[in-house]
NUVEX-92003 format. One record per residue (C-alpha): residue number from 1; residue in three letters; y, x, z. Coordinates in steps of 0.05 Angstrom, whole numbers. Example, Ala and Ser with C-alpha at 12.3 -4.5 7.8 and 13.67 -1.06 7.14 Angstrom:
% NUVEX-92003
num  residu  north  east  up
1  ALA  -90  246  156
2  SER  -21  273  143
% end
This chain:
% NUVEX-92003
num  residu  north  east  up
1  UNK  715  3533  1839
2  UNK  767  3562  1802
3  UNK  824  3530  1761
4  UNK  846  3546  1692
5  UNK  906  3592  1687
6  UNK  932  3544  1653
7  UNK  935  3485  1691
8  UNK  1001  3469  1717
9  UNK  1026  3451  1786
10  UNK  1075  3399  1820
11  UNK  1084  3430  1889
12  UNK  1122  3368  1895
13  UNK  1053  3331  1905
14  UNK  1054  3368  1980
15  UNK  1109  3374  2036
16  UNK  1102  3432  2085
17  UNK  1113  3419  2162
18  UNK  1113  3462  2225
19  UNK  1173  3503  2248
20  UNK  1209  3457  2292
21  UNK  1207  3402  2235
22  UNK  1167  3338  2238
23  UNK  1159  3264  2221
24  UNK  1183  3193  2255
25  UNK  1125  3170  2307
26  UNK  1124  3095  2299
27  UNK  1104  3053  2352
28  UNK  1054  3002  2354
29  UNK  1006  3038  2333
30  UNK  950  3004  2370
31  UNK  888  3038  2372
32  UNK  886  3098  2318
33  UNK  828  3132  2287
34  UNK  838  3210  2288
35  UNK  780  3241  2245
36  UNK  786  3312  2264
37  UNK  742  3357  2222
38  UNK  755  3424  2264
39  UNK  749  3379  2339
40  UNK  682  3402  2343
41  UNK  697  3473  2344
42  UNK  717  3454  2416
43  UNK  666  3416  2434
44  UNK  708  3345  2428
45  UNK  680  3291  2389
46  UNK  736  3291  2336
47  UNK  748  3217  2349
48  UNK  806  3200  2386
49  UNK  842  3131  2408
50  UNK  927  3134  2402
51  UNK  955  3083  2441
52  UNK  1027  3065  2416
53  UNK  1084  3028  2452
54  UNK  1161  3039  2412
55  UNK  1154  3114  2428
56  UNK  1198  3132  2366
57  UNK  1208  3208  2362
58  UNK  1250  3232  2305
59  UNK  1259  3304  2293
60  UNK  1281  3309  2226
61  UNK  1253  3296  2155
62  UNK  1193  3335  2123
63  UNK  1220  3367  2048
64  UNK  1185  3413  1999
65  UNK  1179  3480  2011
66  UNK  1223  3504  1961
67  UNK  1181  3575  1962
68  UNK  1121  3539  1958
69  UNK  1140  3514  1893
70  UNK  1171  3575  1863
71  UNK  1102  3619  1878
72  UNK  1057  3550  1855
73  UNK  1067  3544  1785
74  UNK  995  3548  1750
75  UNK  930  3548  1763
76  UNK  929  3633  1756
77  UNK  968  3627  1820
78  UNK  924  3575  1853
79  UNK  863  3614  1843
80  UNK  905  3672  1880
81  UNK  940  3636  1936
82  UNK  911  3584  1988
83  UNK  967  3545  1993
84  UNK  975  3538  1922
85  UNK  911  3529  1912
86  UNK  911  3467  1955
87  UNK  963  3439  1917
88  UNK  915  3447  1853
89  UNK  865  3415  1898
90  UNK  904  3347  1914
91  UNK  919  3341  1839
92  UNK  845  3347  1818
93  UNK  823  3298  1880
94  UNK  882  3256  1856
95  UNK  865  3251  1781
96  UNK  785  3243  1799
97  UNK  801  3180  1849
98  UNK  860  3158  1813
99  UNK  805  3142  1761
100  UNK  750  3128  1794
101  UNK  767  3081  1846
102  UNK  787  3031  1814
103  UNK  728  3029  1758
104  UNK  683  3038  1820
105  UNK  713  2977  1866
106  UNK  760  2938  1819
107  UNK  824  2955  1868
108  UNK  883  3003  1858
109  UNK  882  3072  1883
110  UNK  935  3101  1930
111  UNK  953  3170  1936
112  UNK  953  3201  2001
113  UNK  1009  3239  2030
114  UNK  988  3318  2040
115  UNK  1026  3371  2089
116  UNK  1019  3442  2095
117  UNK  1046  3469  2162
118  UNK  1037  3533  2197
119  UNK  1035  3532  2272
120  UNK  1054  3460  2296
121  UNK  1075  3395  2270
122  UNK  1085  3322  2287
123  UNK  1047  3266  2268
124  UNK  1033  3197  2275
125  UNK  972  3213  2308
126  UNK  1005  3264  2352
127  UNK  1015  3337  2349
128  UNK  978  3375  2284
129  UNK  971  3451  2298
130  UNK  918  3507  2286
131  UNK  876  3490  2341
132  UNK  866  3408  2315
133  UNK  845  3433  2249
134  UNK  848  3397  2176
135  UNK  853  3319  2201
136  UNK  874  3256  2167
137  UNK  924  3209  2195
138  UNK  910  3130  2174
139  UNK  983  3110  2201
140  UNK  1014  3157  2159
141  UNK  960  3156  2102
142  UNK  966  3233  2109
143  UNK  920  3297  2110
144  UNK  952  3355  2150
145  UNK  927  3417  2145
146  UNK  944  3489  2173
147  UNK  915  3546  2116
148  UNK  900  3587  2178
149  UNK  845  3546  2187
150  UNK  810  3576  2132
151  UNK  812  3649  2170
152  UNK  770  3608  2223
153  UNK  728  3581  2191
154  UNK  701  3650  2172
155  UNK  715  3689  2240
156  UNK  690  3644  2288
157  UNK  637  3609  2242
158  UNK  616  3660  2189
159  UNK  628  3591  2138
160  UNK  649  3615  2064
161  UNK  719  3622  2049
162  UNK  712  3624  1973
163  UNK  754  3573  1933
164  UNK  698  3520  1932
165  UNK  691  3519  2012
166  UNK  766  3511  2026
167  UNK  767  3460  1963
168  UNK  710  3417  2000
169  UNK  758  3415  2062
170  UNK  814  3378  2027
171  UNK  774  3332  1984
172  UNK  735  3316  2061
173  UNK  799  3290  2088
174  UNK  817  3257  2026
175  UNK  741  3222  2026
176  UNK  772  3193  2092
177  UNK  829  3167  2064
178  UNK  787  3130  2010
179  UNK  756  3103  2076
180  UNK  825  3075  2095
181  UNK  824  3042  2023
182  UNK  760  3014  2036
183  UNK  765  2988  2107
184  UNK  715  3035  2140
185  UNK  752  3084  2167
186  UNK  752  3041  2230
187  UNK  679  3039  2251
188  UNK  683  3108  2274
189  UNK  726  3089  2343
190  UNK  678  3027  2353
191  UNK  616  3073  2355
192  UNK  635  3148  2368
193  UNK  577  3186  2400
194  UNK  504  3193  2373
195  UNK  470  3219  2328
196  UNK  454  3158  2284
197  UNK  529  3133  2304
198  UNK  580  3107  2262
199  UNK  629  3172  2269
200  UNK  572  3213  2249
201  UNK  558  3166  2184
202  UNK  637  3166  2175
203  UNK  633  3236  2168
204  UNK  574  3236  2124
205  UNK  603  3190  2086
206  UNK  659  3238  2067
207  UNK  628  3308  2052
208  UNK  584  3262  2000
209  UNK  654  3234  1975
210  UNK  681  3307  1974
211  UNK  614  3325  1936
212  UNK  629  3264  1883
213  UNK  697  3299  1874
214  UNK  658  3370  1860
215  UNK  615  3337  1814
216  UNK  667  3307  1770
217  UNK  731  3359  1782
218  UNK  709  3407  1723
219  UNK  713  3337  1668
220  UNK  768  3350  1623
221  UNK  826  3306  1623
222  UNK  893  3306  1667
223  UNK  952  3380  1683
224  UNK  901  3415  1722
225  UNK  829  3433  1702
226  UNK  776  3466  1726
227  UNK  729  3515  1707
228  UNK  653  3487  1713
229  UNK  616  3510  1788
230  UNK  579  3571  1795
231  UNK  519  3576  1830
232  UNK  550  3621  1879
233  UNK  598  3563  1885
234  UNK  562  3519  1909
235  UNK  521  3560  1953
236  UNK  586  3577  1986
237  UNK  608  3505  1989
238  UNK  541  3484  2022
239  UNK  549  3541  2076
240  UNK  621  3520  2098
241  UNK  586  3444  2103
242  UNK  536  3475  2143
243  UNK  575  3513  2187
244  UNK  617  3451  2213
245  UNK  552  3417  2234
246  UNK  542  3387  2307
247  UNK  480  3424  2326
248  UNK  502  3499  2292
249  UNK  578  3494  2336
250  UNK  548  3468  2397
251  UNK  500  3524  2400
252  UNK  547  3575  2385
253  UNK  599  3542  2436
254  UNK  554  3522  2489
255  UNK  498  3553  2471
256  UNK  447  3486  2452
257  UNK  460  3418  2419
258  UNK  473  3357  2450
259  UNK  452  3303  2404
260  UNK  485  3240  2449
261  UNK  551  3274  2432
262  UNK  545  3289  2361
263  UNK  611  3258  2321
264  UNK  602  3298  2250
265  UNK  527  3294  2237
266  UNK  480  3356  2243
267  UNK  485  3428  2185
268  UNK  428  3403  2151
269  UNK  462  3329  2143
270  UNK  526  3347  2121
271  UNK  494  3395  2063
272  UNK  451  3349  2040
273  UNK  500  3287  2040
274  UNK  552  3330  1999
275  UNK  501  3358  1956
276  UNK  480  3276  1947
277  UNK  556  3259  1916
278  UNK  552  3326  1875
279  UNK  484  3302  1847
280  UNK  498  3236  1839
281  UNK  564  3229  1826
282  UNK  574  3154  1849
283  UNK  597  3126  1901
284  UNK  537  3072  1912
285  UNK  504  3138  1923
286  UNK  546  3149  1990
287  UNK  534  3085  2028
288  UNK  513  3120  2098
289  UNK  526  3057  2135
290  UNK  459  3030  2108
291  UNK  421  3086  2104
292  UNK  351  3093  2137
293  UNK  356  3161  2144
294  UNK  410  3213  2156
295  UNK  375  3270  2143
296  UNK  332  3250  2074
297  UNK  398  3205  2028
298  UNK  359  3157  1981
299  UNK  372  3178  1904
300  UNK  395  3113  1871
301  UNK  344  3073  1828
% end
């Protein structure tokens, strides 16, 4: 989905990480839900426990990239660059929810912290780099996220990497920090493996919120706007959600599926749950925790 020339950025809305740089690691963390949305293209459930303690590592302060925001100015130059055009991205996601959240459940909205980094970074959830993926961190109420990841995507899973399919990657992680908001984000660690499990319905849950975000991102209103979705759009969007399904990696990593271990939900499930939220629209719509089926998500009455 592309932006309107127009539109205009705040790279201030995004730090960048990596290079040696990274954030305090609090202690106490108890145990810490890690969604990882690129674990399973190493066969790991994308659910893992952090155990804290007063291991306080300091290594320095996170600041904007100052390049970043002399090359991200308007939406001309989000439609060209991926970093920029992730920046564009956490505005729109932040105008939609910054809206519609609080209509939707009577509570304030919170933004969530974003970071760009290139290689490594740290994290309250421990080390971000290339190889974790996009993930969201509930201690620090952040989404990290390495571009390169994009590049991946396509290589290693022949997923879309039009502006649509990286788009649904950010507003993913942000649908799991509306989870934080919510109280939800939790269930995932208490019941992490299966295919009817509650990681697998967490995840769910979040490519519909992502899809609610698609649906709504092209309503005018707010500094950056975007142009209405193309068919080809979608289709592309629908093939990245696809490509990051249990059964489609663990056949092309290990060469069959293993239901018992599925964490994200199968290709089918994750299309049809994002296409749900782009149908739909609202959140009641979304409610995978009481849904009968995974595969087949009841339209609302």
């Amino acid at each position: 989905m592309s932006f309107n020339e127009n539109s205009q950025l705040d790279a201030g809305r995004v730090r960048s990480g990596g290079g040696g740089r990274g954030i305090a690691v609090g202690g106490g963390l108890g145990s810490v839900v890690i969604l990882l949305l690129a674990g399973l293209f190493f066969g790991q459930d994308g659910i893992d426990a952090v155990t804290g303690g007063s291991q306080a590592q300091t290594t320095g302060t996170q600041q904007v990239d100052g390049a970043l925001a002399e090359r991200c100015r308007t939406g001309a130059d989000a439609n060209s660059d991926p970093s920029c055009r992730m920046v564009a991205t956490v505005q729109s996601l932040d105008q939609f929810w910054g809206d519609y959240y609080p209509r939707a459940t009577g509570k304030a909205y919170t933004l969530p912290e974003v970071t760009l980094f290139r290689g490594s970074d740290s994290t309250s959830c421990g080390q971000a780099s290339s190889a974790t993926g996009p993930f969201y961190c509930p201690p620090d109420r952040t989404v990290y996220l390495d571009t390169a990841f994009f590049e991946q995507m396509r290589t290693d899973f022949g997923a879309g990497t039009d502006a649509l399919a990286q788009e649904y990657v950010m507003a993913h992680e942000v649908g799991h920090h509306v989870q934080n908001l919510q109280g939800t984000l939790g269930r995932a660690q208490r019941d992490p493996n299966g295919p009817t499990s509650a990681a697998v319905r967490t995840e769910l849950q979040a490519d519909c919120y992502a899809g609610m975000w698609a649906n709504h991102a092209a309503e005018p209103g707010g500094s950056v706007q975007l142009k209405p979705i193309t068919r080809p759009e979608l289709s592309d969007a629908i093939e990245a959600a696809g490509a990051i399904g249990d059964d489609r990696i663990q056949e092309t990593t290990q060469g069959r599926a293993h239901p018992e271990s599925f964490t994200h939900g199968t290709s089918a499930q994750r299309q049809a749950w994002f296409l749900t939220g782009y149908q739909t629209g609202d959140i009641r719509a979304c409610n995978t925790f009481t849904a009968e089926s995974l595969d087949r998500p009841a339209a609302l009455k």
